[in-house]
N, C-alpha and C positions, 0 to 999 in steps of 0.2 A: 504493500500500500504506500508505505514510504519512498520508495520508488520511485512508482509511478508518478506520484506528485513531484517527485524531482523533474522527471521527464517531461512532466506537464509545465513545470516552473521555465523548464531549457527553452521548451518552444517557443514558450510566450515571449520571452527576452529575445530572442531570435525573431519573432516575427515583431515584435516592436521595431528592431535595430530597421527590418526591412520598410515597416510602415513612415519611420523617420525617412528613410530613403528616396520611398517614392514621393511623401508631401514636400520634402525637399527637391527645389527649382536647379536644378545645376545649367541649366542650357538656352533657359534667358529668352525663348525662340519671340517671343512677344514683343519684344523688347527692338528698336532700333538697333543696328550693330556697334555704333560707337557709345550709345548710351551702357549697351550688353558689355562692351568690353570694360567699361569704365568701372561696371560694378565687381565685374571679375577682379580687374586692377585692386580694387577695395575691399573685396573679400579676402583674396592670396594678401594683401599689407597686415590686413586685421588679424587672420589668423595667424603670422609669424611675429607680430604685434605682439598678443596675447601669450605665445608660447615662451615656455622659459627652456626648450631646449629645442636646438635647428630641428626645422620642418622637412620633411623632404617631398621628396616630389609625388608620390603617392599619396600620403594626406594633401598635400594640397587637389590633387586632383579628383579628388570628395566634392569640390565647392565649386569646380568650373564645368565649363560643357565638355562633351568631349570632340568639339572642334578648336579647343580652346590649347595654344602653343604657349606651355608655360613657364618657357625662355623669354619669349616675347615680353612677356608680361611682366615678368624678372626685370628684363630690359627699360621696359616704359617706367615701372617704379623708379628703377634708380635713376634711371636721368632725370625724374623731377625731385630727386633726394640729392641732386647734386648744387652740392653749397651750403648744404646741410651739415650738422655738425657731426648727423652718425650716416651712417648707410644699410643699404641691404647686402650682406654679404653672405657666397657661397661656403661654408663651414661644418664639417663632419658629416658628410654625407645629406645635406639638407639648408637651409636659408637661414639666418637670424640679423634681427639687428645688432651693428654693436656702432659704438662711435668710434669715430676718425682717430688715429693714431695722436695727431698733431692735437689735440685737445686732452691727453691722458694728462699733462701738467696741471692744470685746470680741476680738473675733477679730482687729482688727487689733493690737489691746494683746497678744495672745496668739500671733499670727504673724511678727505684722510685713509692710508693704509685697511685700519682695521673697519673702518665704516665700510666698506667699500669691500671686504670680505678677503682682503690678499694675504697670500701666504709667502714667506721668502723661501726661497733655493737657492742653497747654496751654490758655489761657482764648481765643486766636487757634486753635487747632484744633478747640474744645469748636463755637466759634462756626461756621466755616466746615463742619464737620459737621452741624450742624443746618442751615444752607442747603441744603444737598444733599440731605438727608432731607427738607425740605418743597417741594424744586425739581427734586428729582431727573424724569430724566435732565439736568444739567447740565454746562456744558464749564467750562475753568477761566478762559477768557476771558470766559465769562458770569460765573463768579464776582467775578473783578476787576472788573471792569463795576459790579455788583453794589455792593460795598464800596467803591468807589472806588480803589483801591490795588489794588498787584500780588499776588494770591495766589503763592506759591511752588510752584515743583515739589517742594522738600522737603519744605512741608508737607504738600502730595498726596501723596509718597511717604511720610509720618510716618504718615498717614493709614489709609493701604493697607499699609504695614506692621505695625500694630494688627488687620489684617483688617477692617478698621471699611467700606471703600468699595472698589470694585472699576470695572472699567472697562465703562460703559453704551454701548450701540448711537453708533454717528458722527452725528454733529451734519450736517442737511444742511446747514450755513452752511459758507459759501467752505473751501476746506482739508480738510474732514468730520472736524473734530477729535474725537478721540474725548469723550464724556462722562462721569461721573462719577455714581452709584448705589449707594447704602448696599446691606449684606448681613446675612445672616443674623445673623453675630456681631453685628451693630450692636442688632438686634432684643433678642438674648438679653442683651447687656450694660446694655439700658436697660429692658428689660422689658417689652416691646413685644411682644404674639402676631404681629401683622401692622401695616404701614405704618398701615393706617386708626384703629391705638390713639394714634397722634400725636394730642395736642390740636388742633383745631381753629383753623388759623391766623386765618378769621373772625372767629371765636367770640372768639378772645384779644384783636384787634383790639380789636372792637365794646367790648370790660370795659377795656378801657384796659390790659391785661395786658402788651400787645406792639405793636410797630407795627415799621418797616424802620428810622425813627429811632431805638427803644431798642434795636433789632439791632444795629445800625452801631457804637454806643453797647459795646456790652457788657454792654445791661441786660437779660440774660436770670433773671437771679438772683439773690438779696442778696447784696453786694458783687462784683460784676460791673463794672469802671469800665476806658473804654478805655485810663485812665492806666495800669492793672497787668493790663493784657492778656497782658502778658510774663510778667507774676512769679510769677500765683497759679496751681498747677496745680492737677488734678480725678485723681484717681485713677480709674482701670480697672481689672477683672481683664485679664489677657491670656488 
């Protein structure tokens, strides 16, 4: 008997989700096509608006028709966001707003660090994070390997505390220790749509930009030096 009324409960919820479905308008057809597009325009802002984590393209296209190109539409937003102090930006697999780099001063003079939710990294975690990200899946014994020096469990835990890396598929090497693999948040904190927007570790190579000796080093960025590996941290949002 209990059951059944579960099964009865499933449907129901199932046939609401559809009933929401069909009274929802996605295709505008009544509507003028510039006036149709404009609401689209307004729906796809509101709802990346409203979300507090990137939209991707499949929830958005719940809201529009499906003649409806929703690059374009991407497109038309930002160009009237342009001069704006944030924008719509493609990020972890999906849309969000954030603001404009050149206003980060600004907001932090105006919130402050902890208002504002940031966490620091160290210039020792900035780096072994970006190992991961262009080596990932790796173990942490590859990472020490790697550096020459013992990485820490706390930084791995510092790491994965920030939700920055999470635990990747077992290593078949002796023990099948687990591995080590950035996530989402890592994507959205550096502004990354997907892994393959990482620079080009070749590429960097080849320009002199990078090599394993300015890694080791701590010369990923101006003032970068192994001596204040310690001292100088990098601000995150959390």
């Amino acid at each position: 008997m209990a059951e059944a009324d579960r099964k009865r409960r499933g449907r129901g919820r199932s046939d609401d989700h559809r009933s929401v479905d069909r009274l929802f308008d996605r295709d505008l057809d009544h509507l003028p096509a510039e006036v149709r597009w404009r609401e689209w325009m307004n729906r796809v802002e509101a709802t990346i608006f409203a979300a507090s984590e990137p939209v991707t393209r499949d929830t958005l296209a719940r809201i529009v028709g499906k003649s409806c190109n929703i690059d374009l539409i991407i497109d038309d937003i930002r160009e009237e966001l342009r001069g704006r102090p944030y924008d719509l930006v493609a990020v972890a697999g999906g849309w969000k707003h954030l603001t404009r780099p050149a206003y980060g001063d600004a907001i932090g003079a105006a919130l402050g660090a902890n208002e504002r939710g940031q966490k620091n990294l160290s210039q020792s975690e900035v780096l072994v994070l970006l190992t991961i990200a262009y080596f990932q899946p790796i173990t942490r014994a590859e990472l020490s390997s790697f550096f020459g020096k013992e990485i820490s469990r706390d930084l791995i835990g510092n790491l994965r505390g920030f939700g920055l890396i999470a635990s990747g598929p077992r290593s078949p090497t002796p023990g099948a220790p687990y591995t080590y693999v950035t996530t989402k948040a890592f994507l959205l904190q550096f502004g990354f749509d997907t892994l393959r927007d990482l620079p080009d570790i070749e590429a960097l190579e080849d320009a002199g930009l990078l090599s394993k000796e300015k890694l080791l080093a701590g010369d990923i960025m101006p003032g970068f030096s192994d001596s204040g590996m310690s001292d100088t941290d990098v601000a995150i949002d959390e």
